[in-house]
N, C-alpha and C positions, 0 to 999 in steps of 0.2 A: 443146324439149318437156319434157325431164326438169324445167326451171327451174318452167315452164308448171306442171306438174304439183304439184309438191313447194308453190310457194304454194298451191293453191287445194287441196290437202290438208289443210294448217295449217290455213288460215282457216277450214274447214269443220268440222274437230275443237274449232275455238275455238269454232263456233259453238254446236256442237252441247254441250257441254262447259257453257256459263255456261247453257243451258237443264238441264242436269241441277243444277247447283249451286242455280238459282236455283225448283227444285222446290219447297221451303219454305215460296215466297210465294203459291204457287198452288192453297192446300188450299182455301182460300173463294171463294167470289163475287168479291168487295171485290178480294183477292189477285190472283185472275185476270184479272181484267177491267181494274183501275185502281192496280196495288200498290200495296193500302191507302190510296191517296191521299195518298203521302206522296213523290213522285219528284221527286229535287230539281230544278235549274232545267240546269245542264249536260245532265243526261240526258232530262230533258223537249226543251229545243230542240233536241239533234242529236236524237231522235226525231219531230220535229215536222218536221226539215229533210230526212232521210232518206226519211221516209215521202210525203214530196212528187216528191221528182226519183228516179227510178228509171232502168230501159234506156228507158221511156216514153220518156225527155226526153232522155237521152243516144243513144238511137238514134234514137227515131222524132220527135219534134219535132225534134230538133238536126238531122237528115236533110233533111225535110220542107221544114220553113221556112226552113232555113239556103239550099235550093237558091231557095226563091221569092223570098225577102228579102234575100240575101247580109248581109253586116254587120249590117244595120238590124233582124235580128233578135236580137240583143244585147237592144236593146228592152224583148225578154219577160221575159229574164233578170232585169234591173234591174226591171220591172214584176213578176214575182214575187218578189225583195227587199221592194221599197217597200210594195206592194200585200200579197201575200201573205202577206207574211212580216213587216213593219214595222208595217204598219196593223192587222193582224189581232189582234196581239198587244196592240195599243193600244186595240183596242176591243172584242174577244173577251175577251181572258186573265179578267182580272182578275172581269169582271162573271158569264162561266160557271163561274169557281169557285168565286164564291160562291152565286150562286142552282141551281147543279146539287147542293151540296153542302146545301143549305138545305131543296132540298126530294127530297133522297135520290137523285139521278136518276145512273142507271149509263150509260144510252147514250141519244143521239138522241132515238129514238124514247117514250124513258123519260121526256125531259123533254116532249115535244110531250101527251103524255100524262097528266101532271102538271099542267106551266103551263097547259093549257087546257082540266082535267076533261073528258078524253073517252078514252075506251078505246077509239073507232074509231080516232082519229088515231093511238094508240100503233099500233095492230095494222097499218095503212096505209102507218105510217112506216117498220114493221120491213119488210114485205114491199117495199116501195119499196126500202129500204136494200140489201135481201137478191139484189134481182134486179138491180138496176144497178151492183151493185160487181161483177158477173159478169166483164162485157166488158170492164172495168178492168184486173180480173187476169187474165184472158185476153193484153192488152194487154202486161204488163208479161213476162209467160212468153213473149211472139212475142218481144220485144225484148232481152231475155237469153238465150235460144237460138240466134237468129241471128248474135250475135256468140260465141258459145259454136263454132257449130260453123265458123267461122272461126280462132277462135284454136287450136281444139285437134282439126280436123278429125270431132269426132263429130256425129254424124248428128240432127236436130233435133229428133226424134221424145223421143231418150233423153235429150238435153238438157233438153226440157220435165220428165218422168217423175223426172228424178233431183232438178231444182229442186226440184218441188212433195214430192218425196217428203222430203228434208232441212228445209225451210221448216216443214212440218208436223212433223216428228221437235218442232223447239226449240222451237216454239210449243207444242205440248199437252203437252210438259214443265214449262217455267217459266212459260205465260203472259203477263201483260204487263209485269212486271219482268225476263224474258229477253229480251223485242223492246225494252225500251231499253236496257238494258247492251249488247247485241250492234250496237244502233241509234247508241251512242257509237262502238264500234270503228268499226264501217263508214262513223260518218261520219266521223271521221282517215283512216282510207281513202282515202274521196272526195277531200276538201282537198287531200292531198296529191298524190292522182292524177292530178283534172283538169289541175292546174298541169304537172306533168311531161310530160303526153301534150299540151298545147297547145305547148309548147316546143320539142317533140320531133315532132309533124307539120308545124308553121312551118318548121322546120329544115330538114326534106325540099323545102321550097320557096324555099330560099335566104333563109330568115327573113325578117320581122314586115313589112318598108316592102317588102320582093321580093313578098311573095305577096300584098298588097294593090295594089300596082301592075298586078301581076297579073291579078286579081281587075277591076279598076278599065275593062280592055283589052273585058272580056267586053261583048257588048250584048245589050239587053234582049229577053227572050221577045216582047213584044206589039211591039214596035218594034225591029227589026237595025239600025238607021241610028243609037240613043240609045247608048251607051257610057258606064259610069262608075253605072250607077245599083243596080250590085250593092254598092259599094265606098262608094256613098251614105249623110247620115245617116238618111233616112226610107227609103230602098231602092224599089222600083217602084212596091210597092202600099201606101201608107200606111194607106189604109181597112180593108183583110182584116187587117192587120199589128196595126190596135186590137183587133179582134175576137178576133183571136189570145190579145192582154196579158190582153185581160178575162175571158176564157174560165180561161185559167192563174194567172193574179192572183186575181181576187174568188172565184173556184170556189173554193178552200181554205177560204172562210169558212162554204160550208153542205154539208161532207163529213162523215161522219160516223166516219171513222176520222183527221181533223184535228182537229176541235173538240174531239175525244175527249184529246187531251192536254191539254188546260187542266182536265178534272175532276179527271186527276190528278197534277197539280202539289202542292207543299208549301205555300205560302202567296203574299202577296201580294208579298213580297221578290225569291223568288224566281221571281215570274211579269217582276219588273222586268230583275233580272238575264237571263232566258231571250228575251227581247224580242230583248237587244244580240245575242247571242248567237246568237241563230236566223237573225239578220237578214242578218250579216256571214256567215254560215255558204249560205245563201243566193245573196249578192252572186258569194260564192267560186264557188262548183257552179254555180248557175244560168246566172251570166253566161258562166263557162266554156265550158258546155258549148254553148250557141246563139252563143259568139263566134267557135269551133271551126266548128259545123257550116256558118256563113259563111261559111267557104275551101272547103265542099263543089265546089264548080262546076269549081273548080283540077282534081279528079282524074276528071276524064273523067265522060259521059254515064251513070247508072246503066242497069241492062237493063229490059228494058220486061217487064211480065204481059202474060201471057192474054188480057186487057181491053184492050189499047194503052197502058195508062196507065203511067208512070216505077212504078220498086221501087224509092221514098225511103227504104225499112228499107236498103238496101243501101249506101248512100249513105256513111255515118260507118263501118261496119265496112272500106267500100275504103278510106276515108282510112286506116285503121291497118291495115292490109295489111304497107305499105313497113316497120314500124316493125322494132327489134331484137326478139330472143325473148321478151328479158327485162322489155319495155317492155308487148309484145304482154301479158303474164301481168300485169303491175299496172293492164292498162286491164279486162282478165277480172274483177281482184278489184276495180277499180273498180265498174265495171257489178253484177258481183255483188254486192257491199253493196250498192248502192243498191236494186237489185231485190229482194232479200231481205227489207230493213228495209219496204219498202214491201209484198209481200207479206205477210209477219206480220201486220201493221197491217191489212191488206185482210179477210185470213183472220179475225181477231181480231174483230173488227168486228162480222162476218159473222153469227159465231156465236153471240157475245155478245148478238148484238140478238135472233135469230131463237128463241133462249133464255129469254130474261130479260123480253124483250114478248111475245112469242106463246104460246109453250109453256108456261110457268111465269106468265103475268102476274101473276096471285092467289095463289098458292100459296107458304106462307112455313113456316118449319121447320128445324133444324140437319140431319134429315135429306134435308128439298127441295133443301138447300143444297148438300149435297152431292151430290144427283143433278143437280142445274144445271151442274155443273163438270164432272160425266162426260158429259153430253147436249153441249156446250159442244165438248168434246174432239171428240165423234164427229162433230158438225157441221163441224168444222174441217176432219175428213178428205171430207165431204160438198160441201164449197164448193170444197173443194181441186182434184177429182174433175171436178164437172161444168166448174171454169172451165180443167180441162187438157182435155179434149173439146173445148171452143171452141179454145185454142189448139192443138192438133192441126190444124184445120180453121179457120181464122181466114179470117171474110168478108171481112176489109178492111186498110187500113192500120192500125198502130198509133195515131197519130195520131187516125184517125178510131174507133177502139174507143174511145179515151180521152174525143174529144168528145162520145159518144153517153151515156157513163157520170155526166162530169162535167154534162154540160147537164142529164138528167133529176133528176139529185140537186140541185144546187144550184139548180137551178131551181125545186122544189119544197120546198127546205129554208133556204135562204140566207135570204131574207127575211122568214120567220117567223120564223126563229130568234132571230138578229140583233134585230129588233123586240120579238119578245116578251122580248127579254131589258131594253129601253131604254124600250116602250110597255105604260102599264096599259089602253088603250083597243083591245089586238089582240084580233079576235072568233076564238071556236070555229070560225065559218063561214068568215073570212078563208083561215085555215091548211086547211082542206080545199080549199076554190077555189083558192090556189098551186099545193096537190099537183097536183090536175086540172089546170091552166095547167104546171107545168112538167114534167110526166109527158106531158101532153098533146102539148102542139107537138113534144117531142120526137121520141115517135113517129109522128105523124104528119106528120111530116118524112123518117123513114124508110121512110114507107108511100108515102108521096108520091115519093121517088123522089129525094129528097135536095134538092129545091130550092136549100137555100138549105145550106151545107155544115153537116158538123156542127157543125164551131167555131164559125162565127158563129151558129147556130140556138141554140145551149146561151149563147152571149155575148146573146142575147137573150132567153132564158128568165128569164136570171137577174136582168137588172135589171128586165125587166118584171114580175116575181115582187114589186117595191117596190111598183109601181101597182096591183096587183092585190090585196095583202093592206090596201094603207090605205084603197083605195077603197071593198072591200066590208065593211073594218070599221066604216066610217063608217054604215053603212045595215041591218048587223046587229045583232041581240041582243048585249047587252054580260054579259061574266062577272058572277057574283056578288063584292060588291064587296069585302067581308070575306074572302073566298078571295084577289083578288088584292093588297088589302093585306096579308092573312100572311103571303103571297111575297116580297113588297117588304121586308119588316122585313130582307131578309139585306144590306141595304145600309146597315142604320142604322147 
């Protein structure tokens, strides 16, 4: 316990520490929000790679899917590499840092607002952005507290309470130059965590060919008589298992506390170098932790809720139960970097939109300026606040708080974005009809009773969110043409 303790002291004083130092960068707008826009390509992609995989992915997907899919959910891992994390950068990076930067745009909803002369869609975007990163971070507080009061027996309540209260201490210190400095620690962190703690729970199974053999003996939920299809390379349900990649994969490309790293990147060099780097960083973590959660089955049946239904959150904290003291604290300061960095990033987000579009949209001034960054702050503790309530009281799995978050965002946001960054023929009317289509099904998928799960409802949001923004561009009012070639010029 003493071991337990003593890391995740340091790391917390580390945390806390580069958010006092990195005070500085945070007296302006620009500072707070995107430091300066000058964040080189190392700290941009562990900040891009952090901010994606949190306790979300390491407890509650790694849990979840690792018991549905055994092996074959590796999958997601490599499909958020490839997808996420490779493609994104290939076709995101370079093109939002110039046209965000070209036409002044600090967040999301800044740009939606901008590229398509309309002050409803800003104010839409931000409230949209504002209320579905909610259940995200709610999401990410169940997921770190749960293994929190495993490793160090306190109690989940003070677990949540003490995250959010540190998370917000570094964030409305230093802004967004302290969430990637800290965003670089936490992810060496990671890297080296995952690696150790997969080594180190295989171990407990008589290692790597023992506990897939293992694994392999198991048979299948929908069929007892089938054996081997945990241990398989498509795993039982190859169909849920897409919806899954595509949900985790393509979601990153219309989030808005992701896309948000590429405004503030240094230039086009280092969007190249931050590519390799994010990607591989990724392959690490990602794969890791859904290669891990595949041997879940090996440590016995999770306990059932209230509901009859499996406690998947419980799933990956038993597999590290067995482990040494010492191992149990570097998987704490595993999980806690990643939940942290991705926090920040949520929080940040949050405030900076619901600020900068809604509250402030017109209003400009060295003094505005300066009340934007106080108003800014106070929001932080505001988001902070209502998404610890949620996780206090959390309706559902982790997993499913995550799909509910990413399906309404990126299902309203992925396909305008993306397009209006490649298309001069996206209408004003296109990108509202997305919002409504992926805001829409979202929740009335929830009202409905879940029909169709979250994952797959949000894996459908989002590509259908393609067909929807070119279909109705084709048949609506097109922008003024001289506005959207002025835009265009930032790629001459």
């Amino acid at each position: 316990m003493l071991i337990k303790i003593i890391l995740t002291v340091v790391f917390l004083a580390v945390m806390v520490s580069v958010g006092l130092y990195q005070r500085k960068t945070a007296k302006s707008v620009e500072g707070f929000v995107l430091g300066g826009r000058n964040v080189g390509p190392w700290l941009t992609a562990f900040a891009y790679g952090t901010s994606y995989f949190s306790a979300v992915v390491f407890v509650g997907y790694a849990g979840q899917f690792g018991w549905k899919y055994g092996l074959s959910s590796s999958w997601i891992g490599i499909g958020n590499a490839v997808i996420g994390s490779l493609f994104a950068w290939l076709v995101l990076g370079k093109r939002t840092k110039l046209m965000t930067q070209h036409i002044q745009s600090k967040t999301m909803p800044d740009f939606f607002g901008t590229r398509f002369s309309s002050q409803g869609l800003r104010i839409a975007a931000s409230i949209i952005a504002f209320v579905f990163l909610i259940p995200y971070t709610a999401g990410v507080y169940k997921g770190i507290s749960t293994l929190f009061e495993m490793g160090f027996g306190i109690s989940y309540e003070v677990c949540v309470c003490i995250m959010a209260a540190l998370t917000a201490l570094y964030v409305i210190l230093g802004g967004y130059k302290a969430t990637a400095v800290n965003d670089f620690i936490q992810g060496v962190i990671m890297l080296f965590g995952i690696v150790a703690v997969i080594f180190a729970v295989l171990e407990t199974k008589g290692g790597l060919s023992a506990a897939v053999e293992s694994l392999s003996a198991i048979s299948s939920d929908n069929n007892p008589e089938i054996n081997g299809s945990f241990a398989s390379l498509f795993g039982p349900d190859p169909w849920n298992l897409v919806g899954v990649v595509i949900l985790t994969s393509l979601g990153t490309w219309g989030l808005p506390q992701m896309v948000g790293k590429f405004y503030s990147i240094t230039d086009e060099t280092a969007i190249k170098r931050g590519t390799v780097i994010s990607t591989i960083f990724a392959f690490v973590v990602a794969g890791g932790c859904y290669f891990l959660g595949g041997f879940g089955r090996l440590f016995g049946t999770p306990p059932t809720l209230g509901n009859g239904k499996l406690d998947f959150d419980s799933i990956v904290p038993k597999m590290l139960e067995t482990l040494p003291d010492a191992l149990i604290g570097l998987v704490v300061l595993l999980v806690l970097s990643a939940s942290m960095s991705t926090l920040a990033s949520l929080v940040l987000t949050s405030s900076s939109t619901m600020t900068l579009d809604l509250i402030y949209r017109n209003k400009q001034g060295e003094d505005v300026e300066k009340r934007k960054v106080v108003v800014m702050r106070a929001l932080i503790v505001f988001f902070i606040a209502i998404s610890v309530i949620i996780a206090l009281n959390p309706p559902t799995f982790i997993a499913q708080l995550m799909g509910i978050s990413w399906g309404a965002l990126a299902g309203a946001f992925l396909a305008p974005f993306m397009l209006g960054l490649y298309w001069k023929g996206v209408t004003t009317a296109s990108v509202w009809a997305c919002f409504i289509w992926g805001v829409g099904i979202t929740v009335l998928n929830m009202l409905l009773g879940n029909p169709f799960s979250p994952i797959n409802c949000g894996a459908i949001a989002m590509v259908g969110g393609f067909a929807v923004v070119f279909l109705v561009s084709l048949f609506t009012g097109k922008l003024d043409k001289d506005t959207v070639e002025n835009i265009w010029k930032c790629y001459e």
